[in-house]
MITI-345814 format. One record per residue (C-alpha): residue in one letter; x, y, z. Coordinates in Angstrom, 1 decimal. Example, Ala and Ser with C-alpha at 12.3 -4.5 7.8 and 13.67 -1.06 7.14 Angstrom:
BEGIN
[atom 'A' [12.3 -4.5 7.8]]
[atom 'S' [13.7 -1.1 7.1]]
end
This chain:
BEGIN
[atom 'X' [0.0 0.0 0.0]]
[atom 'X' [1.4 3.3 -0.9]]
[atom 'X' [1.4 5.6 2.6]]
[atom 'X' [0.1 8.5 0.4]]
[atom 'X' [-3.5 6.9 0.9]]
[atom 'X' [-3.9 6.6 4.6]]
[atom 'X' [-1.4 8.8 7.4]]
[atom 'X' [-1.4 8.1 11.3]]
[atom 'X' [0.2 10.6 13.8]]
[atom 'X' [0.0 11.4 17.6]]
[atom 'X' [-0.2 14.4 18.7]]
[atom 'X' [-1.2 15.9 22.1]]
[atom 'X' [-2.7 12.6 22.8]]
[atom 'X' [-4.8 12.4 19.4]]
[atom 'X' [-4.3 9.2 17.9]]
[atom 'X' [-4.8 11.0 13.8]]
[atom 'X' [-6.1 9.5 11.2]]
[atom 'X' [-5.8 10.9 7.9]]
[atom 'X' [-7.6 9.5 4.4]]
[atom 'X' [-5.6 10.6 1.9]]
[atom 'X' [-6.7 9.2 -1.7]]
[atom 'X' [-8.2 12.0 -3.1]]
[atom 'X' [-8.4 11.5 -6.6]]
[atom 'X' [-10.3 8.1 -5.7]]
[atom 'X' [-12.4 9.9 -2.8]]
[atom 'X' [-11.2 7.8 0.0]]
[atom 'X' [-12.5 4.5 -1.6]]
[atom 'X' [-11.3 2.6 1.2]]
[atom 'X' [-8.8 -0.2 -0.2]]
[atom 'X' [-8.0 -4.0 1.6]]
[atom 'X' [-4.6 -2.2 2.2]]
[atom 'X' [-6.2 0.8 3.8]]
[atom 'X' [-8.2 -1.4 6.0]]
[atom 'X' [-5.5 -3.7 7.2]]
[atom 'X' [-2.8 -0.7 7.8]]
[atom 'X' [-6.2 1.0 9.9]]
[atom 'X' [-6.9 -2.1 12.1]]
[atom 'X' [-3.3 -2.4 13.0]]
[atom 'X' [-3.2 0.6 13.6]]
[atom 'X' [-6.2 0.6 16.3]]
[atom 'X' [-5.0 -2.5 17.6]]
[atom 'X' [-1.7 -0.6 18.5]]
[atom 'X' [-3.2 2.5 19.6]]
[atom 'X' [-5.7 0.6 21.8]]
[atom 'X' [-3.5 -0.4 24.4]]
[atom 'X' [-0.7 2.9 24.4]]
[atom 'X' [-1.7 4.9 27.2]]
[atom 'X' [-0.3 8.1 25.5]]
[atom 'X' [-3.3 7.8 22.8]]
[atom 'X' [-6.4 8.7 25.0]]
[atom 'X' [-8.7 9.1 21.9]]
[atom 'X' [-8.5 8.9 17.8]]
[atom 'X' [-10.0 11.0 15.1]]
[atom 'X' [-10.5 10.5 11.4]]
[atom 'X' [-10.4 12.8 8.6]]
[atom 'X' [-9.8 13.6 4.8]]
[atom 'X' [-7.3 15.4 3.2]]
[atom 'X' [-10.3 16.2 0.5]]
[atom 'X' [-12.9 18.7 1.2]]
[atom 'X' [-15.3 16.4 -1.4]]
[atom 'X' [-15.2 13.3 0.5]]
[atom 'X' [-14.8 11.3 3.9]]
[atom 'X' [-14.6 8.7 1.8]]
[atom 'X' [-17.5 7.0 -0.9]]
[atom 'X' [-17.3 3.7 -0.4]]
[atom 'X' [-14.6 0.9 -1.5]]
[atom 'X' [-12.3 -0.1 -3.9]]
[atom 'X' [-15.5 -1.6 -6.6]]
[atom 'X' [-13.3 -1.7 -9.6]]
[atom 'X' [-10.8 -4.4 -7.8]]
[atom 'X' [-13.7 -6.1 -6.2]]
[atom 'X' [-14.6 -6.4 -9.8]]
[atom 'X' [-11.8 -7.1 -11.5]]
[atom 'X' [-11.3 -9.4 -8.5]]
[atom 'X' [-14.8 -11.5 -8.8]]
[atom 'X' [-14.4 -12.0 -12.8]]
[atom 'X' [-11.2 -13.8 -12.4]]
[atom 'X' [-12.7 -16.0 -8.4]]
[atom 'X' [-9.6 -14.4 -6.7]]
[atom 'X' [-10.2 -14.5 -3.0]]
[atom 'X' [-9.5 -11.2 -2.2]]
[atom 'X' [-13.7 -10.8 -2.6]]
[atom 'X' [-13.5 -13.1 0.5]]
[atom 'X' [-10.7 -11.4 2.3]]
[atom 'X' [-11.9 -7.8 1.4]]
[atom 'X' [-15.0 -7.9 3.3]]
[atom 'X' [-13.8 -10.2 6.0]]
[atom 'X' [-11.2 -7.8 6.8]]
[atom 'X' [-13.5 -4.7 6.2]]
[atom 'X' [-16.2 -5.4 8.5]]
[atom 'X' [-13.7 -7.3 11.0]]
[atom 'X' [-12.2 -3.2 11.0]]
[atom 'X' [-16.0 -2.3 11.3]]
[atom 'X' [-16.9 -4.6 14.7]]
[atom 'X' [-13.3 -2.7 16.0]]
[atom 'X' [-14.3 0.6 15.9]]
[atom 'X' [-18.1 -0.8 16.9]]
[atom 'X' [-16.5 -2.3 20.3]]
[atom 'X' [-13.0 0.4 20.0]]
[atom 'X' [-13.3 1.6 24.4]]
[atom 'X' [-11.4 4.7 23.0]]
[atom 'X' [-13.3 7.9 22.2]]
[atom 'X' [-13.5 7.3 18.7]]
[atom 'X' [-14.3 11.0 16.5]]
[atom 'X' [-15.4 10.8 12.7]]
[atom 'X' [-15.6 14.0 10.8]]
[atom 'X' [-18.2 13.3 7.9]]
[atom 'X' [-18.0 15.7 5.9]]
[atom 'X' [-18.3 15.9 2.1]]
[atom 'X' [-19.8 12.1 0.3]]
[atom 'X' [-19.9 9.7 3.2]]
[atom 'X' [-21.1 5.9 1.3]]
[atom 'X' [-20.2 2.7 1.8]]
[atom 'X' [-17.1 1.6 3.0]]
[atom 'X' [-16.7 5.1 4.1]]
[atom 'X' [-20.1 4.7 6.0]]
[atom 'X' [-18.6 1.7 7.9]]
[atom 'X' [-15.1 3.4 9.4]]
[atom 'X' [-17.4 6.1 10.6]]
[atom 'X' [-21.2 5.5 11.6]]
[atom 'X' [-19.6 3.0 14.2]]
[atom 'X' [-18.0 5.3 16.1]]
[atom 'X' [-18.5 7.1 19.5]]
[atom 'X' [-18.8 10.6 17.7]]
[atom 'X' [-19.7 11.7 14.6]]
[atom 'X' [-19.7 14.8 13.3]]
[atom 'X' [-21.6 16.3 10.6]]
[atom 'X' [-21.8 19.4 8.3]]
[atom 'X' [-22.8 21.3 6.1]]
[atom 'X' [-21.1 19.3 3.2]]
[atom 'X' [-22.6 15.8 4.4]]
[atom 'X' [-23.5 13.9 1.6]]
[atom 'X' [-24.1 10.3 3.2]]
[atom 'X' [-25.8 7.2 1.3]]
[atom 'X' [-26.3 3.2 1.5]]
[atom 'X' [-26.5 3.5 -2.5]]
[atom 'X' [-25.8 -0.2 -3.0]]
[atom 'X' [-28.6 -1.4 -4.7]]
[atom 'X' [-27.9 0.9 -7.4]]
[atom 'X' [-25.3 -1.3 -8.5]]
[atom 'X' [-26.6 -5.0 -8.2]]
[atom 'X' [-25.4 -5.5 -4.2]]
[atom 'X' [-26.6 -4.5 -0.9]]
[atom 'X' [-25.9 -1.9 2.2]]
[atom 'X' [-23.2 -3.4 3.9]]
[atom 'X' [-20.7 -2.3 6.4]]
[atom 'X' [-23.4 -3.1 9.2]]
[atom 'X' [-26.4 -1.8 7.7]]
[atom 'X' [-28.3 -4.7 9.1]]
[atom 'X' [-27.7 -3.1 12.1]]
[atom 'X' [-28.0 0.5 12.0]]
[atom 'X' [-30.5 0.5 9.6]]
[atom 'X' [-33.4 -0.9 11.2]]
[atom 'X' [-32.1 1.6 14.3]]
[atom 'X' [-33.0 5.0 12.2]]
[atom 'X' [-36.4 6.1 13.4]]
[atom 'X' [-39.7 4.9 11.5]]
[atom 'X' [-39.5 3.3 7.9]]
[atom 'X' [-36.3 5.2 7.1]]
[atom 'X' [-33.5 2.5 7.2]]
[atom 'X' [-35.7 0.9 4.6]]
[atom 'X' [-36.4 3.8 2.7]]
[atom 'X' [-32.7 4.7 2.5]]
[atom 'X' [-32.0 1.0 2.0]]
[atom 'X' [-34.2 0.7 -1.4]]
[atom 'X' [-33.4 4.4 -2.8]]
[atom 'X' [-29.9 4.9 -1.7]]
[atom 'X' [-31.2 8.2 -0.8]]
[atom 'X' [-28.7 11.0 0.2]]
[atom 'X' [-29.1 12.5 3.5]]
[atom 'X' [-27.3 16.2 4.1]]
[atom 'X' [-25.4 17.6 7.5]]
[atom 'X' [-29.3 18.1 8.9]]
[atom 'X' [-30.8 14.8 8.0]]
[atom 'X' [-28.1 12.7 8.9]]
[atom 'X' [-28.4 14.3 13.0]]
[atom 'X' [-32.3 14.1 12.2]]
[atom 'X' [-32.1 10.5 11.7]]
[atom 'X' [-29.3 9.7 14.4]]
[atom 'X' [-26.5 9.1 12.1]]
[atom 'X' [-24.5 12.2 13.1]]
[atom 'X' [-24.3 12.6 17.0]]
[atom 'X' [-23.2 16.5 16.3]]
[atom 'X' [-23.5 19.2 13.7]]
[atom 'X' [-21.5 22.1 12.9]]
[atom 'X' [-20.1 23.8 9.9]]
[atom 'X' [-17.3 22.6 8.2]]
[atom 'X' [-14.9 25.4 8.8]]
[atom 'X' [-14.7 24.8 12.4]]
[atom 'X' [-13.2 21.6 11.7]]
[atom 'X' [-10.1 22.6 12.0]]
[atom 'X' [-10.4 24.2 15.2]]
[atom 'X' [-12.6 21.1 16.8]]
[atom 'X' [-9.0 18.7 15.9]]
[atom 'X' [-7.1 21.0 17.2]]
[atom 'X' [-8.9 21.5 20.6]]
[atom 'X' [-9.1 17.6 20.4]]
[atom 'X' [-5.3 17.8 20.7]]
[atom 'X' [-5.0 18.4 24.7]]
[atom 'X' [-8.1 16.9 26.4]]
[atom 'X' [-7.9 17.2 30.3]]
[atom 'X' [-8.8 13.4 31.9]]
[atom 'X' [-7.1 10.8 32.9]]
[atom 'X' [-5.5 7.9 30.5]]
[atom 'X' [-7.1 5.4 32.4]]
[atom 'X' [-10.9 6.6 32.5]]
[atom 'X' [-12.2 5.7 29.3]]
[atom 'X' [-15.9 7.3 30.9]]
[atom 'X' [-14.4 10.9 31.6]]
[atom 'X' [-12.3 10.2 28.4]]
[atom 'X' [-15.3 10.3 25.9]]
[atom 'X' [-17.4 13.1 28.1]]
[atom 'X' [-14.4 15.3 27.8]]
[atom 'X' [-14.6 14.7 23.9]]
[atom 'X' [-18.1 15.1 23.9]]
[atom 'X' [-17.4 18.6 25.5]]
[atom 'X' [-14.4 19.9 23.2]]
[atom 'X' [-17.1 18.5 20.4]]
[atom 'X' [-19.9 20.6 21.3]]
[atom 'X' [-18.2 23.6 22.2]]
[atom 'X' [-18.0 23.8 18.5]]
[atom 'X' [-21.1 22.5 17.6]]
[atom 'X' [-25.0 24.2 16.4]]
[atom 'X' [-28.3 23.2 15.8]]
[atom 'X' [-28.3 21.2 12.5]]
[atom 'X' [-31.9 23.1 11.6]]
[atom 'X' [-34.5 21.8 9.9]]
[atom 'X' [-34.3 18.4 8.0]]
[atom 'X' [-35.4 18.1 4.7]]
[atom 'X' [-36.2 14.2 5.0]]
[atom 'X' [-38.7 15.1 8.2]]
[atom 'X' [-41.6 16.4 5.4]]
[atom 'X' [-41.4 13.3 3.7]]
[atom 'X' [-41.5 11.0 6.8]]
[atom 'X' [-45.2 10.3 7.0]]
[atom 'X' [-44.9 9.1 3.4]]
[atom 'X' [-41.6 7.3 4.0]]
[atom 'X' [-43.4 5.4 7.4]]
[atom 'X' [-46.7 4.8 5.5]]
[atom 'X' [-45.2 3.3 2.4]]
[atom 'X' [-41.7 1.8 3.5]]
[atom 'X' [-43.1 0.0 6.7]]
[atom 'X' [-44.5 -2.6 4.0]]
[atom 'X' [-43.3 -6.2 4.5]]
[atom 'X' [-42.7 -6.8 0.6]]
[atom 'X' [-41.0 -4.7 -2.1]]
[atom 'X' [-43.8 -4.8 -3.9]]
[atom 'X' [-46.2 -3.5 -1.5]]
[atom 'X' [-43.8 -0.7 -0.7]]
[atom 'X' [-43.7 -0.4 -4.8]]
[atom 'X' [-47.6 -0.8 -4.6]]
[atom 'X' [-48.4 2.2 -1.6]]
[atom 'X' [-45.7 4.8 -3.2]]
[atom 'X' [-48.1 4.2 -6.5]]
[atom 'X' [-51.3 4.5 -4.5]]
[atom 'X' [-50.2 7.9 -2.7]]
[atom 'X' [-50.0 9.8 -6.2]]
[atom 'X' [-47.5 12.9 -4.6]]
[atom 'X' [-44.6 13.6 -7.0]]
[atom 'X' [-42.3 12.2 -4.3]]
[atom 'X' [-43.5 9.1 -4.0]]
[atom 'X' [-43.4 8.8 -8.2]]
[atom 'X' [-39.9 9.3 -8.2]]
[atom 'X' [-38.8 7.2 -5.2]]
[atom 'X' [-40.7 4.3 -6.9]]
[atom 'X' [-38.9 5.2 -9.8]]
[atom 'X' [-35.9 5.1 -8.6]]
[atom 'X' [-36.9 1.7 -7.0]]
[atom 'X' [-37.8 0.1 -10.3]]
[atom 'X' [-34.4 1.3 -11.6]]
[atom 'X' [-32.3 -1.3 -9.3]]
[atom 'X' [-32.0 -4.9 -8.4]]
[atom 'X' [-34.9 -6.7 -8.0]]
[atom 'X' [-32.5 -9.2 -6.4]]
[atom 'X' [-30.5 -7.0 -4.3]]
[atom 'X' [-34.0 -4.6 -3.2]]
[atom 'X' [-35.6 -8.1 -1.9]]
[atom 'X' [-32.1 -8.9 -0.2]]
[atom 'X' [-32.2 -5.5 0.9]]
[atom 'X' [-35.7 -5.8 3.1]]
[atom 'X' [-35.0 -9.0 3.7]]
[atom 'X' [-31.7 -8.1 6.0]]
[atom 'X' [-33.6 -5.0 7.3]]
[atom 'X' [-36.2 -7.3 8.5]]
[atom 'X' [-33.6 -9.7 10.2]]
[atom 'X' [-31.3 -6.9 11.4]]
[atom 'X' [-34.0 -5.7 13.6]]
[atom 'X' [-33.4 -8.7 16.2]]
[atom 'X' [-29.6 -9.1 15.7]]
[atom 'X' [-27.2 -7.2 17.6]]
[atom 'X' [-23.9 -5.6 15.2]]
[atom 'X' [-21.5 -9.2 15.3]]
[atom 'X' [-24.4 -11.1 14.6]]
[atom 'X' [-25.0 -8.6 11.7]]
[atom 'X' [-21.8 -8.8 10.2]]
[atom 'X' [-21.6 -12.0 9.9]]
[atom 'X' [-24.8 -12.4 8.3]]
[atom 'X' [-23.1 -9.0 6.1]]
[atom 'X' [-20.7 -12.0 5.4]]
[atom 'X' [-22.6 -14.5 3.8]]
[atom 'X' [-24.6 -12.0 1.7]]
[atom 'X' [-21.4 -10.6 0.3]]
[atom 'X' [-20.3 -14.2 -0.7]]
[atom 'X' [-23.3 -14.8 -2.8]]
[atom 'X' [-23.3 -11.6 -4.5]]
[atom 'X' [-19.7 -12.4 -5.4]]
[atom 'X' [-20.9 -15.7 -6.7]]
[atom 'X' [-23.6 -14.1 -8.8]]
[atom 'X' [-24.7 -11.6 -11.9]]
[atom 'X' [-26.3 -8.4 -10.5]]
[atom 'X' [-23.2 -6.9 -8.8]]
[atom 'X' [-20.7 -7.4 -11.9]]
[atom 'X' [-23.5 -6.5 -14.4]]
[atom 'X' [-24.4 -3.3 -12.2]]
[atom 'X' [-20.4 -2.0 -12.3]]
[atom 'X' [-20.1 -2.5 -15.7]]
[atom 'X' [-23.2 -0.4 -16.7]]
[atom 'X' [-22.4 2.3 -13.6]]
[atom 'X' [-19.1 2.4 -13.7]]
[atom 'X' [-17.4 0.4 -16.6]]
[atom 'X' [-19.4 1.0 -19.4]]
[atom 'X' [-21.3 4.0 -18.1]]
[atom 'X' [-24.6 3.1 -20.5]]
[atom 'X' [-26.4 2.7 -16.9]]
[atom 'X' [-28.5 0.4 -18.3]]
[atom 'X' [-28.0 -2.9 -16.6]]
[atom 'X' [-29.1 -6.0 -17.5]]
[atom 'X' [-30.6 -7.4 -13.7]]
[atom 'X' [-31.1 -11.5 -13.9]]
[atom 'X' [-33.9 -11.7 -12.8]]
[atom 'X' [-34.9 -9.0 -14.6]]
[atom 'X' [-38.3 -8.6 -12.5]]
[atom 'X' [-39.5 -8.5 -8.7]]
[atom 'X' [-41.8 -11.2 -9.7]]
[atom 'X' [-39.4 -13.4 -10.5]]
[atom 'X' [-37.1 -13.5 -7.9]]
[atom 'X' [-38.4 -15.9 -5.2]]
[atom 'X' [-37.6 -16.4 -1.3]]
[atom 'X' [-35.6 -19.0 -2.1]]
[atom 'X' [-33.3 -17.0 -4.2]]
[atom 'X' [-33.4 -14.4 -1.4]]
[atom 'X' [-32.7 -17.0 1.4]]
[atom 'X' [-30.1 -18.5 -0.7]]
[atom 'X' [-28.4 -15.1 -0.2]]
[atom 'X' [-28.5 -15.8 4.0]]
[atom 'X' [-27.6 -19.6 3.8]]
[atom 'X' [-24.7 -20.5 6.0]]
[atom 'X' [-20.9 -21.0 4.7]]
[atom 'X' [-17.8 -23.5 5.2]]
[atom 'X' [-15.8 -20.4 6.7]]
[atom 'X' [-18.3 -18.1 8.7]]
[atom 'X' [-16.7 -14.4 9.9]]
[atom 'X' [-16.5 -14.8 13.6]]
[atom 'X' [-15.0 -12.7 16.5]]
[atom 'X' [-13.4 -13.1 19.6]]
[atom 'X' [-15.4 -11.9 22.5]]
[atom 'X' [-15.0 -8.7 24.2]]
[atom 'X' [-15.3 -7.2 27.4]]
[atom 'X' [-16.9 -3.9 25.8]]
[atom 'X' [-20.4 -2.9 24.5]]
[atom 'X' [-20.6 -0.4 21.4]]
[atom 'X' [-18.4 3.1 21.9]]
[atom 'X' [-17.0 1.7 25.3]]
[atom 'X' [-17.2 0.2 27.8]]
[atom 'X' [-20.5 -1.3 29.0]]
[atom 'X' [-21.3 0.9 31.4]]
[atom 'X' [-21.2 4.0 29.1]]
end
């Protein structure tokens, strides 16, 4: 991995971490997620590290997701890095799920996919006005990964499932609206916020007065988000995406008539038929999992869109080919059946698995 793509530093007890591939936006690369765990691992247990921030160099990007062209490339020729990639990526995800260290993301600019996973599981996350985040996965024949069967089902009302079958993008205001940003503020303080992050005043050894003193230098900077746009649309989104079926959801976005609606459906009828009945089908189950359970579920999915059509065929039309006119198999909702989708969930030889830990999400249990 070249070092250009991802820095650390310490500095006044920061652990920093620095995503630094901007012509790529941050797509988050196997080497960029193995030089990161490491990196955590190590910084865990230094005393002198007492909390860790990402960034990006970029003002357009966090970072939009991962490296799709190798996992391409990668897939056509049944190379196992499609296996190791997301074991390793969402191993890097339960980390900073379960990291006890304060744990600060700085969202700003596109935050998707593999970007979404390095930073919706941390303690803080901070939003602005540049926020652009999105689970747009359907879009191109897979499915919202990174822990999405967790968090999703989390958001308040139908939303997770809205955002799930759109790939809807959420600004600075939605994103705090909806919980996925614990704090908002413009993104020319950000500076200042990492550089008041640099000396915080608590012990080393009290994770507890370690992530309230973070949570103070955070807000110091921090406003009200204002109004969200996505809150005028949420009796729609609850009315029509609480639906058990993608059809039925299809079915009450037709019946409501609004212009909204029409385009959300059309967006809909624009993806996956596979991967939108996936999609629900892991919101659904996501709902009673807790995150490691949801990973590894995340796991199997991954491997049996890796063994089939709708991913490869959606990169080559979004990204290779750029005609965006895929060629979905099966090309219909009707035709794909439950046991297509459950084939998607079925168990493998080699499971992802993780060690047990003595810490709940963000910290320590007691937190």
């Amino acid at each position: 991995m070249s070092s250009e793509d991802i820095g650390f530093e310490v500095a006044g007890g920061l652990g920093i971490v620095t995503l630094n591939r901007p012509k790529a936006l941050n797509a988050v690369t196997l080497e960029m997620v193995h030089a990161l765990d490491a990196q955590l691992r190590q910084w865990e247990g230094d005393d002198g590290v007492l909390a860790v921030m990402i960034h990006s160099t970029t003002e357009r990007a966090f970072a939009a997701g991962g490296d799709i062209r190798r996992l391409y490339d990668a897939g056509r020729s049944r190379d196992r890095y499609t296996a190791d990639f997301f074991r390793d990526e969402y191993t890097l995800d339960w980390r900073i799920f379960h990291y006890p260290k304060p744990y600060v993301a700085l969202m700003s600019g596109v935050t998707m996919g593999g970007g979404v996973g390095i930073s919706i599981h941390g303690s803080h996350r901070v939003v602005t006005e540049a926020t652009v985040f999105a689970m747009p996965e359907t879009g191109i024949g897979f499915f919202p990964d990174v822990g999405a069967t967790y968090f999703l089902p989390r958001l308040p009302g139908a939303l997770g499932v809205y955002l799930a079958m759109t790939g809807a993008r959420l600004g600075g205001a939605d994103c705090v609206y909806a919980g996925i940003g614990t704090h908002y503020m413009p993104s020319e303080r950000l500076p200042q916020l990492a550089s008041n992050l640099l000396a915080p005043n608590f012990p080393a050894d009290d994770l507890e007065a370690a992530h309230a003193a973070v949570t103070v230098a955070i807000e110091r900077l921090s406003e009200n988000a204002g109004t969200a746009p996505i809150e005028v649309h949420r009796r729609v989104i609850d009315a029509c995406f609480s639906a058990d079926t993608v059809e039925e959801i299809l079915d009450r976005l037709d019946a409501d008539g609004g212009a909204w609606a029409a385009k959300a459906a059309a967006t809909m009828r624009r993806r996956s038929p596979l991967a939108l009945k996936v999609a629900r089908e892991q919101v659904r189950r996501g709902a009673r999992l807790d995150l490691d359970a949801s990973l590894a579920l995340e796991f199997r999915v991954s491997q049996a869109f890796m063994a089939g059509h709708d991913f490869f065929e959606g990169v080559r039309a979004t990204i290779l080919d750029k005609d965006n006119a895929p060629r979905w198999n099966p090309a219909r909702l009707e035709d794909v059946t439950q046991d297509m989708v459950d084939a998607c969930f079925a168990p493998l030889d080699d499971e992802l698995r993780f060690p047990p830990t003595g810490f709940g999400p963000h910290g320590p249990d007691a937190l």
